[in-house]
PDB file of N, CA, C and O in Angstrom:
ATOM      1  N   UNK A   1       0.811  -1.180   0.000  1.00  0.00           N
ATOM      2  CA  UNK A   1       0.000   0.000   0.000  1.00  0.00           C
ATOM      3  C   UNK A   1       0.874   1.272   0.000  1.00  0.00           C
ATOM      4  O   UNK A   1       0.755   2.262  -0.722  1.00  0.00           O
ATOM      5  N   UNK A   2       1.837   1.010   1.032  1.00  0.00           N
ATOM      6  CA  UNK A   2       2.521   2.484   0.933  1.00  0.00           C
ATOM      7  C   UNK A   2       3.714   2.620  -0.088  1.00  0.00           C
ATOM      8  O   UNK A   2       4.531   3.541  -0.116  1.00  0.00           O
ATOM      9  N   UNK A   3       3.650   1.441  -0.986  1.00  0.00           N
ATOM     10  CA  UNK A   3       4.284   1.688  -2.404  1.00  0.00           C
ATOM     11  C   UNK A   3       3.086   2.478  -3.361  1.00  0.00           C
ATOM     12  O   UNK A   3       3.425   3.494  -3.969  1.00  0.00           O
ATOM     13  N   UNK A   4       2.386   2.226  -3.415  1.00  0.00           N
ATOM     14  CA  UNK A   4       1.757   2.721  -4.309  1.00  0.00           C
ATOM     15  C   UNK A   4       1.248   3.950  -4.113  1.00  0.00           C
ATOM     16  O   UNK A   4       0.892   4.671  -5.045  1.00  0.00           O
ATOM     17  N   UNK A   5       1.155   4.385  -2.458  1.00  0.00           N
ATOM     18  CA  UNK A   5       0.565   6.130  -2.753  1.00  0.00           C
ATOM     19  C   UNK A   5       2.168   6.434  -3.112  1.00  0.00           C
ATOM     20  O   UNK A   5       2.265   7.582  -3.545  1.00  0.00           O
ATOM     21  N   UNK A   6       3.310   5.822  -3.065  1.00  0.00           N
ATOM     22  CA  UNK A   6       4.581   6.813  -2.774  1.00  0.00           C
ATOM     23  C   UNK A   6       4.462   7.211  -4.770  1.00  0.00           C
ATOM     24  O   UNK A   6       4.392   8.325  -5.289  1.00  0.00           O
ATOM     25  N   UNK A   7       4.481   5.667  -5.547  1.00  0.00           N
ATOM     26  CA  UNK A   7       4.167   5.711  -6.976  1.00  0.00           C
ATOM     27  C   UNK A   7       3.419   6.590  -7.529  1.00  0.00           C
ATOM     28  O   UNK A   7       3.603   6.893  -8.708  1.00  0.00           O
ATOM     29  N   UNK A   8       2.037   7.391  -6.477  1.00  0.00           N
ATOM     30  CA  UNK A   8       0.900   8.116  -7.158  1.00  0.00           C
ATOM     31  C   UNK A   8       1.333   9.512  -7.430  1.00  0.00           C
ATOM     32  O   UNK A   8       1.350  10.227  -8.432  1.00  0.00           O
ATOM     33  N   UNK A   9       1.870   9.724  -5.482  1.00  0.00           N
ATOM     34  CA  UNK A   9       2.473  11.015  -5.737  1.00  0.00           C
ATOM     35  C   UNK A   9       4.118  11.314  -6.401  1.00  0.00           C
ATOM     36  O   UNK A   9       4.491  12.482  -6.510  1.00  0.00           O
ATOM     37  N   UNK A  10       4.744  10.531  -6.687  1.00  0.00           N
ATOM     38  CA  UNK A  10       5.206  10.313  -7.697  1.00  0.00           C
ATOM     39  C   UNK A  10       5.366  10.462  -8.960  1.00  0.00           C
ATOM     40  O   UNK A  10       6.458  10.739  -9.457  1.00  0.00           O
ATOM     41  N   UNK A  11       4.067  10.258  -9.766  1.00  0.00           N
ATOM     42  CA  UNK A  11       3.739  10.415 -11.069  1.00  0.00           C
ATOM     43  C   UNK A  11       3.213  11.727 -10.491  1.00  0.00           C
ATOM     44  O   UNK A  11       4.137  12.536 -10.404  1.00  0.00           O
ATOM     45  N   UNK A  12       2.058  12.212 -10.070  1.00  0.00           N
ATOM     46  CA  UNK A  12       1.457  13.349  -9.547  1.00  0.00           C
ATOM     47  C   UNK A  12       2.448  14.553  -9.717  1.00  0.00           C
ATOM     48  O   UNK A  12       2.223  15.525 -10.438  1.00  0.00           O
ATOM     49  N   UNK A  13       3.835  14.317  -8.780  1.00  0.00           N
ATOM     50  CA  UNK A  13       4.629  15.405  -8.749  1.00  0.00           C
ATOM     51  C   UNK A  13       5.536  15.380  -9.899  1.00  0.00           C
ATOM     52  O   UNK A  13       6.201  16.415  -9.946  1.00  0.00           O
ATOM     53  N   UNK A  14       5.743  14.714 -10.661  1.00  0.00           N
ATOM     54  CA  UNK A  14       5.922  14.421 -12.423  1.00  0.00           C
ATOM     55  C   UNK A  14       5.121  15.710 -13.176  1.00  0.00           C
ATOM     56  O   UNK A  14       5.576  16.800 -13.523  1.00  0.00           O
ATOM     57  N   UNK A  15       3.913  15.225 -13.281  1.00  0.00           N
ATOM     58  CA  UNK A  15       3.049  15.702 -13.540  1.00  0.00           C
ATOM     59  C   UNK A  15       3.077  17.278 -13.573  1.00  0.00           C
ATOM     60  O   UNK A  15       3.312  17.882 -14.620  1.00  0.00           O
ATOM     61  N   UNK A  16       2.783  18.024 -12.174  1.00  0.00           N
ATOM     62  CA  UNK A  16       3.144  19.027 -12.124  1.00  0.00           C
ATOM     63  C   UNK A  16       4.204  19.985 -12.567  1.00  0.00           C
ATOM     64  O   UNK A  16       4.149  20.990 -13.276  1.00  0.00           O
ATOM     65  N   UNK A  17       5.206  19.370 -11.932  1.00  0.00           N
ATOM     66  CA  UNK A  17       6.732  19.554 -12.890  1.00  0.00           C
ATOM     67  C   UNK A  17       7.326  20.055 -14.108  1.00  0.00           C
ATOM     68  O   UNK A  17       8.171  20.877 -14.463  1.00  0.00           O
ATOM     69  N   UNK A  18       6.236  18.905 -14.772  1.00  0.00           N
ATOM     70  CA  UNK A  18       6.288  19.071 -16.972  1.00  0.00           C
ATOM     71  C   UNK A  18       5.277  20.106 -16.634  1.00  0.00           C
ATOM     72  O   UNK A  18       5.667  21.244 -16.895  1.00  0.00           O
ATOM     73  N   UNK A  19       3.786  20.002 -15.997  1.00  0.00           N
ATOM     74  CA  UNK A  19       3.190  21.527 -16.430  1.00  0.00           C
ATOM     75  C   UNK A  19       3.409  22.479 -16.537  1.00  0.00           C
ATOM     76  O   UNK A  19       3.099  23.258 -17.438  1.00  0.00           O
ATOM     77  N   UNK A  20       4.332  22.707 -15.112  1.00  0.00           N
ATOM     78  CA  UNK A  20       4.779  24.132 -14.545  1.00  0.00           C
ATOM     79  C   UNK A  20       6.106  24.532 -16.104  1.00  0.00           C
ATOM     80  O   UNK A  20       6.226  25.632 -16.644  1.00  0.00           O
ATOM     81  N   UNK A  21       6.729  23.520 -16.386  1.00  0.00           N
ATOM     82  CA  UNK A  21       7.920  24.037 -17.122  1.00  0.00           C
ATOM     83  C   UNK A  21       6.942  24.193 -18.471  1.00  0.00           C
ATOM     84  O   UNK A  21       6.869  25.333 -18.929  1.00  0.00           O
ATOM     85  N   UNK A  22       6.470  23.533 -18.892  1.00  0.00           N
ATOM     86  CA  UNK A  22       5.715  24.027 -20.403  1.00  0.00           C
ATOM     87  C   UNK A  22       4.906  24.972 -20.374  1.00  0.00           C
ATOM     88  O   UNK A  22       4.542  25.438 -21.454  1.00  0.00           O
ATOM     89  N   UNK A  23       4.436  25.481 -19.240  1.00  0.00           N
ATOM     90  CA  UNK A  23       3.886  26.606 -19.036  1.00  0.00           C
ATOM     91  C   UNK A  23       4.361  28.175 -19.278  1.00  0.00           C
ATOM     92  O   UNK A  23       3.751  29.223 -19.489  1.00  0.00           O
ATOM     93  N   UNK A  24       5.661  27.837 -19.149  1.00  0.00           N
ATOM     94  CA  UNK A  24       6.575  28.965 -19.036  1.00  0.00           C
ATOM     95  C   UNK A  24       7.290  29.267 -20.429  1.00  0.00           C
ATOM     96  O   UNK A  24       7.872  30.241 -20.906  1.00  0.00           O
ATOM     97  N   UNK A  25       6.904  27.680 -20.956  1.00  0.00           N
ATOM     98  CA  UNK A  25       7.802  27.544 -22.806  1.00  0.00           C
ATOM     99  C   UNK A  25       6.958  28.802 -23.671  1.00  0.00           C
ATOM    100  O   UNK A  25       5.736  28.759 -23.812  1.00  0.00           O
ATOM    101  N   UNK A  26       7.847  29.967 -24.243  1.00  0.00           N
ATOM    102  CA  UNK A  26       7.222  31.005 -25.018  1.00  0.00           C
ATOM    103  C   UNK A  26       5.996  30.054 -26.327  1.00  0.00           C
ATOM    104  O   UNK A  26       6.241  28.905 -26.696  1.00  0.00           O
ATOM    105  N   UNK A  27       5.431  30.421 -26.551  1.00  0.00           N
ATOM    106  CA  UNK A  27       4.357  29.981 -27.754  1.00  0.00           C
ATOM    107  C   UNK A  27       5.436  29.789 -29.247  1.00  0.00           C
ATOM    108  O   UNK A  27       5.449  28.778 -29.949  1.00  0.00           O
ATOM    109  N   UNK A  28       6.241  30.975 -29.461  1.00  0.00           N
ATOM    110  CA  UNK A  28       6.826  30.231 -30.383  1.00  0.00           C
ATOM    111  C   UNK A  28       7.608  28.754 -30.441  1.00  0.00           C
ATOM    112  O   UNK A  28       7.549  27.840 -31.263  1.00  0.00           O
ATOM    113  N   UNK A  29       8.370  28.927 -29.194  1.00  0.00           N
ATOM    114  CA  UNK A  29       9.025  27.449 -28.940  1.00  0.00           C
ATOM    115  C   UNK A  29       8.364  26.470 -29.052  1.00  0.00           C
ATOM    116  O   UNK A  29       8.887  25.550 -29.682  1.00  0.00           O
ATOM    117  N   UNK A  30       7.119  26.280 -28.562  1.00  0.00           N
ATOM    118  CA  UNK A  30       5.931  25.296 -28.618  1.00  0.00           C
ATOM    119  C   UNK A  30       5.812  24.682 -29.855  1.00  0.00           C
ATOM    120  O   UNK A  30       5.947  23.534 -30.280  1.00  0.00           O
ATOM    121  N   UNK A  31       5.387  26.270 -30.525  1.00  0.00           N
ATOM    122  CA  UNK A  31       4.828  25.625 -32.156  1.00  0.00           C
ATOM    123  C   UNK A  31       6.520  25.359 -32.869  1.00  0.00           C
ATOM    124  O   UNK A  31       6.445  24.543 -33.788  1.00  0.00           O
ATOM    125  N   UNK A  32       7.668  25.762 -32.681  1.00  0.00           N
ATOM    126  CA  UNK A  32       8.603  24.768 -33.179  1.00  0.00           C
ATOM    127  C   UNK A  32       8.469  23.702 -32.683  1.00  0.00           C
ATOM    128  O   UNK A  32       9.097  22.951 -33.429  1.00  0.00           O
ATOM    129  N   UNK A  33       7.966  23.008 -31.730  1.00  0.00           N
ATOM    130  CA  UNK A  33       7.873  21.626 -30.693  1.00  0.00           C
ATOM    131  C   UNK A  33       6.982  20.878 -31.508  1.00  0.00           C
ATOM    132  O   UNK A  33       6.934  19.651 -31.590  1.00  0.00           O
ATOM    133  N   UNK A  34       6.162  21.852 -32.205  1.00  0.00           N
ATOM    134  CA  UNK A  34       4.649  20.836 -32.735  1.00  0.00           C
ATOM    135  C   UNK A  34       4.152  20.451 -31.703  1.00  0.00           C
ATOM    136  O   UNK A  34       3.763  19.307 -31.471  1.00  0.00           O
ATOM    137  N   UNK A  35       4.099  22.111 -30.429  1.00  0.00           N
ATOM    138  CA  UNK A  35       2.488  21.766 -29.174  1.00  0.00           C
ATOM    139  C   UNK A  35       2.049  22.931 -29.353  1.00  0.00           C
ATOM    140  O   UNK A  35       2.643  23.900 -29.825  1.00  0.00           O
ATOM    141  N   UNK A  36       0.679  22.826 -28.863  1.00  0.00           N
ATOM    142  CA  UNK A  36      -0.379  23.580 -28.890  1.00  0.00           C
ATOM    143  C   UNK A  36      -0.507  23.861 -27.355  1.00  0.00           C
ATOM    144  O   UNK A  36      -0.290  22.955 -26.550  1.00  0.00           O
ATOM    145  N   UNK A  37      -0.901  25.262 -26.909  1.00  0.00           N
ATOM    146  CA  UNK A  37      -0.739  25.221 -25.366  1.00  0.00           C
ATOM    147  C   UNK A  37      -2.227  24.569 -25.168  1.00  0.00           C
ATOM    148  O   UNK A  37      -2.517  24.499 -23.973  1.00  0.00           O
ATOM    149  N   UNK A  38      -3.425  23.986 -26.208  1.00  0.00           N
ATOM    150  CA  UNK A  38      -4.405  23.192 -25.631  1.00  0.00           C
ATOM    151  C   UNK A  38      -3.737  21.315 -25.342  1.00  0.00           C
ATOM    152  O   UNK A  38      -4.413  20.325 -25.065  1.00  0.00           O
ATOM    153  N   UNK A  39      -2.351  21.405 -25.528  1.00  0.00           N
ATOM    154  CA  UNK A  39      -2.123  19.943 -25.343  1.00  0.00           C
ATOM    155  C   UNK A  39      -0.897  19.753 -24.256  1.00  0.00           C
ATOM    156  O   UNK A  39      -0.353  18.678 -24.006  1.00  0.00           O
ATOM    157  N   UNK A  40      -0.634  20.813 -23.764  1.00  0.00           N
ATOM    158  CA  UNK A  40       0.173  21.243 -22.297  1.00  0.00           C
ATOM    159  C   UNK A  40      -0.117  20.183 -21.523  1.00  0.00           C
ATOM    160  O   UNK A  40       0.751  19.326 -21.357  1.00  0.00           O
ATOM    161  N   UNK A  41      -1.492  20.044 -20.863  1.00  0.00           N
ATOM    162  CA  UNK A  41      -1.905  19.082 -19.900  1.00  0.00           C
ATOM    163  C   UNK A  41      -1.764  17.466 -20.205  1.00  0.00           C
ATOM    164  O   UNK A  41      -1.127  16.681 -19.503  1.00  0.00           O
ATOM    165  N   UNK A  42      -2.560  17.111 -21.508  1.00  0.00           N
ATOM    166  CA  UNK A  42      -1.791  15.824 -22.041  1.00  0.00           C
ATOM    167  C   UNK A  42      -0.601  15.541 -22.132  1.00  0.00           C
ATOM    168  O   UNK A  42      -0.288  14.386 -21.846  1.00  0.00           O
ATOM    169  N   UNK A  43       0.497  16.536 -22.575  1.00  0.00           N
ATOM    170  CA  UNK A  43       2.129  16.160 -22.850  1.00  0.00           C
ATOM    171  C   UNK A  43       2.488  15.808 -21.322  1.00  0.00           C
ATOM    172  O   UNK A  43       3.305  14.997 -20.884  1.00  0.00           O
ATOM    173  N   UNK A  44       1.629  16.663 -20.667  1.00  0.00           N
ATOM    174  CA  UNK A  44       2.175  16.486 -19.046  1.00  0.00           C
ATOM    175  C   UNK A  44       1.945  14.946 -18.713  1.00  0.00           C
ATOM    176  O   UNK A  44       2.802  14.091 -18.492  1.00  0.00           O
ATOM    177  N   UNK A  45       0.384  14.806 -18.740  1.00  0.00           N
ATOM    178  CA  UNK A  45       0.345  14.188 -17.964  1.00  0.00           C
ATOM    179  C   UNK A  45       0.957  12.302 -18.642  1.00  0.00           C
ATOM    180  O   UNK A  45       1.063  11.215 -18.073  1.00  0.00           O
ATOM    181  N   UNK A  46       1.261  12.851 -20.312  1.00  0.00           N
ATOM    182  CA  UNK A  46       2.326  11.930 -20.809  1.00  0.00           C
ATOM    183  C   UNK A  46       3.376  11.213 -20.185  1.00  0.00           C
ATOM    184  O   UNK A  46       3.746  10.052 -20.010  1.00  0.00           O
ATOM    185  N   UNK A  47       3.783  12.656 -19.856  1.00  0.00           N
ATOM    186  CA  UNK A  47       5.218  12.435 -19.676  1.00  0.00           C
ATOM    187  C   UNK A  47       5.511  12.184 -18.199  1.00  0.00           C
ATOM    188  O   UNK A  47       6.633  11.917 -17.768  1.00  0.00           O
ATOM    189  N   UNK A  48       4.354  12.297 -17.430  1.00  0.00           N
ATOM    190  CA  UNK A  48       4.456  11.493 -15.761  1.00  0.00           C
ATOM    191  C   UNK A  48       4.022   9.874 -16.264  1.00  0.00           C
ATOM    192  O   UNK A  48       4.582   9.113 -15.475  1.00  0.00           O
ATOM    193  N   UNK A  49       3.344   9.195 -17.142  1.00  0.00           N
ATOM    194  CA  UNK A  49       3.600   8.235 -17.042  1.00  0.00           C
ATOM    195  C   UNK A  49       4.662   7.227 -17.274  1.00  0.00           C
ATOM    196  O   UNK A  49       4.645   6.021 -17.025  1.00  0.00           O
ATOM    197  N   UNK A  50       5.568   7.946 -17.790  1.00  0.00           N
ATOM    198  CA  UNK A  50       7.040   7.382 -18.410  1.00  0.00           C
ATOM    199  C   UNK A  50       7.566   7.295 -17.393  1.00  0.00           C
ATOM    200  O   UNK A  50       8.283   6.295 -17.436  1.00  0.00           O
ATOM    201  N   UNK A  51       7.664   7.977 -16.074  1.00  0.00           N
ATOM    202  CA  UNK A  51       8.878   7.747 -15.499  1.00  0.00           C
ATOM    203  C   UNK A  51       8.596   6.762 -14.575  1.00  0.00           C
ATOM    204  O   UNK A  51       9.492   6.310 -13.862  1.00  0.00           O
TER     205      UNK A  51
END
């Protein structure tokens, strides 16, 4: 059990992490990235499941 909340907040604080930094990525950088700031939250919450 207490593997898995440690795993949740884990991905959770992942999560946040990629938001907070793509949040801050100027719009041009983005659209060189090929993102849309409507796909911020998906890339995020992408990229907390990888790790």
């Amino acid at each position: 059990m207490f593997y898995e909340l440690r795993y949740r907040f884990a991905r959770w604080h992942a999560y946040r992490q990629t938001l907070s930094s793509l949040r801050q990525v100027p719009d041009s950088t983005l659209a060189d990235a090929g993102i849309s700031r409507e796909e911020i939250r998906e890339r995020a919450r992408h990229a907390s499941l990888r790790r």
